[in-house]
LOLO-901327 format. One record per residue (C-alpha): residue in one letter; x, y, z. Coordinates in steps of 0.001 Angstrom, whole numbers, plus 500000, padded with zeros to 6 digits. Each point is the difference from the previous one (the first is absolute). Example, Ala and Ser with C-alpha at 12.3 -4.5 7.8 and 13.67 -1.06 7.14 Angstrom:
<recs>
A512300495500507800;S501370503440499340;
</recs>
This chain:
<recs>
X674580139749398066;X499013503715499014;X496939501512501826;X500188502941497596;X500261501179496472;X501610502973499222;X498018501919497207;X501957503134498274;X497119500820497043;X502067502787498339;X499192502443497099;X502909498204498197;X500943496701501616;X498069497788502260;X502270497647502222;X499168497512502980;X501479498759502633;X500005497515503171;X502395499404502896;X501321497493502020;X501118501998503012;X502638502604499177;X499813498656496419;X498584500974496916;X498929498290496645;X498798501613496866;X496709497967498761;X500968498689496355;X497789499749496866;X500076498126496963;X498340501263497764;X499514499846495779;X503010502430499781;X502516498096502713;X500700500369503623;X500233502994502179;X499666501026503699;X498656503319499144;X496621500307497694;X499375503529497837;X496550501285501524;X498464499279496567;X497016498174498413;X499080498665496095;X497132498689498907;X499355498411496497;X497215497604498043;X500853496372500243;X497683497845497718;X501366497087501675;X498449501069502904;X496791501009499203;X498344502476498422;X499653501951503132;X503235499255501566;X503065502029499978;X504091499062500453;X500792502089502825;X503900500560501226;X501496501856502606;X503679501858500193;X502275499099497714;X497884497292498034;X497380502953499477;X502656502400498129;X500839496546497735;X496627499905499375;X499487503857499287;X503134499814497248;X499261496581498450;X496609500781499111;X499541504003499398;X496878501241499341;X498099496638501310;X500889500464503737;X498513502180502663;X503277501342502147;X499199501600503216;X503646501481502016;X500091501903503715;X496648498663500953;X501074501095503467;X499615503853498736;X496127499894500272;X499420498034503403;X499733503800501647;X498316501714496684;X495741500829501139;X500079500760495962;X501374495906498930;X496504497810499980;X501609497753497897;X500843498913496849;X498349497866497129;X502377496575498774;X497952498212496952;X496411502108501054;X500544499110503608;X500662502698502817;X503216499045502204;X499803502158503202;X502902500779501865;X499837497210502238;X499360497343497179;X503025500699498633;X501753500051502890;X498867496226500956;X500440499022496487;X503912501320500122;X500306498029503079;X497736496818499001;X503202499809496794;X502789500579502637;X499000496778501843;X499524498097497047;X503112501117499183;X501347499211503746;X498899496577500167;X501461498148502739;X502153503060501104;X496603501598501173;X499197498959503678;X497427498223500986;X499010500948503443;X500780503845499907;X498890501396503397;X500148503710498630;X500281502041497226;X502508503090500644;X499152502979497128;X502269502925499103;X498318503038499629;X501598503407499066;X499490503013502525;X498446501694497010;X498296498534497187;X500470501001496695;X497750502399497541;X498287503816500560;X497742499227502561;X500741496494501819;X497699498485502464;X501953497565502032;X496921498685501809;X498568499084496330;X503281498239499068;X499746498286503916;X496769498965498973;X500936498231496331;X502849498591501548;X497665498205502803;X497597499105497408;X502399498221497829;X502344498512502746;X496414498131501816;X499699498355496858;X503026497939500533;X498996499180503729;X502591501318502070;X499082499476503585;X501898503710500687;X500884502634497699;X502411502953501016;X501307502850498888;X503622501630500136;X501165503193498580;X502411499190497478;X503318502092501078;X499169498882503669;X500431495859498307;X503274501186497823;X501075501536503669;X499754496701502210;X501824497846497211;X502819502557499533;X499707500139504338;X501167496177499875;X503641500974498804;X500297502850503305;X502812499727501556;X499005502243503190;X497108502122500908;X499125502417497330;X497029502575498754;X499510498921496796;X498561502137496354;X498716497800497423;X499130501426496400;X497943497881497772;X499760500670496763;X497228498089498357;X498687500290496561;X497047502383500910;X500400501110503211;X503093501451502367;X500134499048503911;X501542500767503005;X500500498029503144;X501950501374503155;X500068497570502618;X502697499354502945;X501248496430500518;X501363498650503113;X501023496319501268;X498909499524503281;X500334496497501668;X501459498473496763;X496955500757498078;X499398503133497195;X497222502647501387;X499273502789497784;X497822503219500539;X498712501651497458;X500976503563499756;X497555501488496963;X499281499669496632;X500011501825496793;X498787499533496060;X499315501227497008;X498072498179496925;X502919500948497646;X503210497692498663;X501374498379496880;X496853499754498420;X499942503931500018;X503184500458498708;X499193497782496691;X496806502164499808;X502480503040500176;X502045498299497276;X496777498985497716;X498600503447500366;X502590501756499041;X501875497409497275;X496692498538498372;X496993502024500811;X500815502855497856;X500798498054496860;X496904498113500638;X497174503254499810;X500843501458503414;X499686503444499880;X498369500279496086;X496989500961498956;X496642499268498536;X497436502230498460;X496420499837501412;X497617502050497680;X501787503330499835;X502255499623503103;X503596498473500037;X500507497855503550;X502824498205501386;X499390496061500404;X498891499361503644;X503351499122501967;X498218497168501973;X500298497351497278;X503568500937500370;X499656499420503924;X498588496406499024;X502899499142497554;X503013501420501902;X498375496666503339;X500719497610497860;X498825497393502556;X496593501725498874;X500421500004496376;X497349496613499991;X497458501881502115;X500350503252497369;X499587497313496810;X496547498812501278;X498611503245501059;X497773503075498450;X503069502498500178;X502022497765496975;X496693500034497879;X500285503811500421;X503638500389499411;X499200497847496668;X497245502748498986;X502470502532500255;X502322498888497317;X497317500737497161;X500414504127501472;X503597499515501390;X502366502882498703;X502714497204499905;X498006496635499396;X503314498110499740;X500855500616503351;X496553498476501649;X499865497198497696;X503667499187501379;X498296500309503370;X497519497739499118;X502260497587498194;X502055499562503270;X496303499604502168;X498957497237497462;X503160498197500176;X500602499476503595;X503017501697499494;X499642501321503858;X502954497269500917;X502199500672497955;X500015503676500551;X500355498907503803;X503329498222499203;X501277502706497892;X499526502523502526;X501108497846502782;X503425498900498096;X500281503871499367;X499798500691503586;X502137497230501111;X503017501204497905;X499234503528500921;X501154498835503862;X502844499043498310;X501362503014497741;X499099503138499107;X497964499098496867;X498677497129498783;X498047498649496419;X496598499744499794;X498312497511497569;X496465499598499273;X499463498907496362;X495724500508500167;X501203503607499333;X501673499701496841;X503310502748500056;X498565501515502730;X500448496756502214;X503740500762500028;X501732502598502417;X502452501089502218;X498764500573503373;X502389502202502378;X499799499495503527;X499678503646501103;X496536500139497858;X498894496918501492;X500527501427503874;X498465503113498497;X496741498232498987;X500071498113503894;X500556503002501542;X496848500538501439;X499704496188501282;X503597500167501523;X498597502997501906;X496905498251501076;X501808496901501335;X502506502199501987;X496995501587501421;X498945496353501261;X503177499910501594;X499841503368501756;X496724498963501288;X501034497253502049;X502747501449501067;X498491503360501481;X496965498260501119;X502240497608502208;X502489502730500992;X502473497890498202;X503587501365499026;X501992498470497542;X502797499818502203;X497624497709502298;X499495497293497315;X502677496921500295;X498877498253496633;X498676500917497000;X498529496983497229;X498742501083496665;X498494497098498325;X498096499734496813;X501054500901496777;X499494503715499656;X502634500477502715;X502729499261497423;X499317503140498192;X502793502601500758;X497186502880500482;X497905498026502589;X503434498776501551;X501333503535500558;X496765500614501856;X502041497766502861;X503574500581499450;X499715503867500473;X498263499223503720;X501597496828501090;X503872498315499961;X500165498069497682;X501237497061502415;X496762500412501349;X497756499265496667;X499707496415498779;X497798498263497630;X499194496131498899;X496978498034499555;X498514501730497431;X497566497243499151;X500015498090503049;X500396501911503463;X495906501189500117;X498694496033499685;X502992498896502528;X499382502171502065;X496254499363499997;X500448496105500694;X502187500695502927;X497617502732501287;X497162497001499319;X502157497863502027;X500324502306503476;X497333499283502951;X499694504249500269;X499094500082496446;X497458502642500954;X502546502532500835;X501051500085496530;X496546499844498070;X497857503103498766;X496957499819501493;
</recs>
């Protein structure tokens, strides 16, 4: 029976795991919209009158989104809760006239996904093993904060341990399992918020894996800043970014943070409930080009924050794929329909592709590491399948060297097995 559950609680996806000695077993839900092993990180919440006036339907993952389109308008959507765990500035948010902080959310995602579990959930879990990235997401992070939340919300489930595992050093000991000899090893995972980097040298000594952990490297950028690239340079402008309003006798541009808000579309239901959307709708009565913030405010109103996710993200996806690609976003009217060449897109990223290569340098020069001294290179996570990011690899390393897999599932693997190991210390952030 499994003493541990592996717990990957991504910006995008959430997955768990368990194993049964050098196996591994995605946890599977049932929920309203199916069965899955792999849960989007999201939340609804929506009146019921069957259940009481104060009561509220609340889904998880994929049952959540089902919720969010069948009822528009009627259904609180909250996506990427993981981007505020580290955020000093998130206190929380209000569902229905009642504040959610961080931490209720997070043990009201979980409470669904072992309703949803049912039986698969175990019973007698010994320990609960928690990926963490090497570098939270947003401007200023505070990983002891997001330590904290996660602590505070875990405890209410009543693990007997909790532990923590950087992500890419998890995605490293699954992808370790396949070795077939001795090898210093470069993992790349490319989550939805953050970037991380794991160097660590395995060995098998006496029949059994040993691994020593060479450094560590992140950044709090990835495929979530690359839609916000796309957004802000697609949408924003035909939405009021960079018009104007007249105050008294002055002409001033709109403020670009409601922009900032609209291009995180995992915020877009924290910017509908808060004082800076009752500005932005002052500013249409003064607005140069009203048209443009009342589209703004059409798309804020209408939950369309989604939708624009998956027309972005089926953008991106075929730009991996060829050198331009359709995008489609009816909200917009005419404007909702372009061509989108890859060259602008890597244009826009530029700066993030520069920061993540930076991340890369740094663990490298900080551990005296050549390129030439790395055996194996794993890029998991989606991001890594865009050609720009991919180069970032192929111009250093062979490319017998680079190999990827697991997108979804190597992080929570490789937490169970890590959960499963007597030196689980060694591998824990402390």
């Amino acid at each position: 029976m499994a003493q541990a559950l592996g717990f990957d609680f991504g910006t995008t996806n959430t997955v768990l795991a368990t194993a049964d000695g050098q196996t591994t077993h995605s946890m599977a839900f049932t929920s309203a919209a199916g069965g899955a092993d792999s849960m989007r990180t999201a939340l609804s919440f929506m009146k019921d009158p069957q259940l009481g006036a104060s009561a509220l339907k609340v889904e998880a993952g994929h049952a959540a989104i089902r919720q969010f389109i069948d009822n528009p308008g009627d259904c609180r959507f909250l996506q990427s809760i993981k981007t505020f765990a580290a955020s000093a500035l998130f206190q929380g948010t209000l569902i229905y006239a009642k504040r959610h902080s961080f931490e209720d959310l997070m043990e009201v995602f979980i409470r669904r996904l072992r309703n949803y579990a049912g039986d698969n959930w175990p019973s007698d879990v010994k320990r609960i093993v928690t990926g963490r990235p090497v570098h939270f997401a947003g401007a200023n992070p505070e990983p002891v904060l997001a330590t904290e939340r996660y602590n505070e919300a875990l405890s209410r489930f009543g693990f007997p341990e909790v532990h923590y595992v950087y992500e890419p050093v998890a995605a490293a000991f699954y992808f370790a399992q396949n070795l077939k000899s001795d090898a210093t090893v470069l993992v790349a995972d490319f989550g939805g918020g953050t970037t991380d980097y794991s160097l660590i040298r395995f060995e098998t000594v006496g029949g059994k894996l040993t691994a020593t952990p060479i450094g560590h490297s992140g950044v709090g950028i990835a495929g979530d800043h690359f839609d916000y690239r796309m957004i802000d340079n697609i949408v924003a402008p035909q939405i009021g970014k960079g018009s104007h309003f007249k105050s008294f006798d002055k002409i001033l541009e709109v403020p670009t943070n409601y922009y900032s808000s609209f291009g995180r579309w995992n915020q877009l239901s924290i910017f509908k409930t808060s004082r800076e959307f009752e500005d932005l709708k002052k500013l249409v009565r003064v607005a140069l080009e009203p048209e443009k913030l009342e589209t703004f405010i059409d798309l804020v109103d209408h939950d369309e924050g989604y939708p624009l996710y998956q027309a972005v993200s089926a953008t991106k996806m075929a730009l991996s794929a060829a050198d331009e690609a359709a995008f489609d976003f009816a909200p917009l009217g005419r404007g909702g329909h372009r061509t989108i060449r890859r060259a602008d897109f890597e244009t826009w990223i530029a700066d993030d592709l520069a920061r993540i290569e930076t991340a890369l340098d740094e663990v490298l020069e900080k551990t005296n590491t050549t390129s030439d001294m790395i055996d194996k290179v794993f890029l998991t996570g989606g991001t890594s399948f865009v050609p720009a990011v991919r180069r970032i690899f192929t111009e250093r390393f062979d490319k017998d060297r680079i190999e990827t897999g697991g997108e979804l599932l190597s992080i929570a693997h490789g937490l169970a097995l890590i959960g499963e190991r007597e030196d689980i210390t060694q591998w824990t952030v402390q």
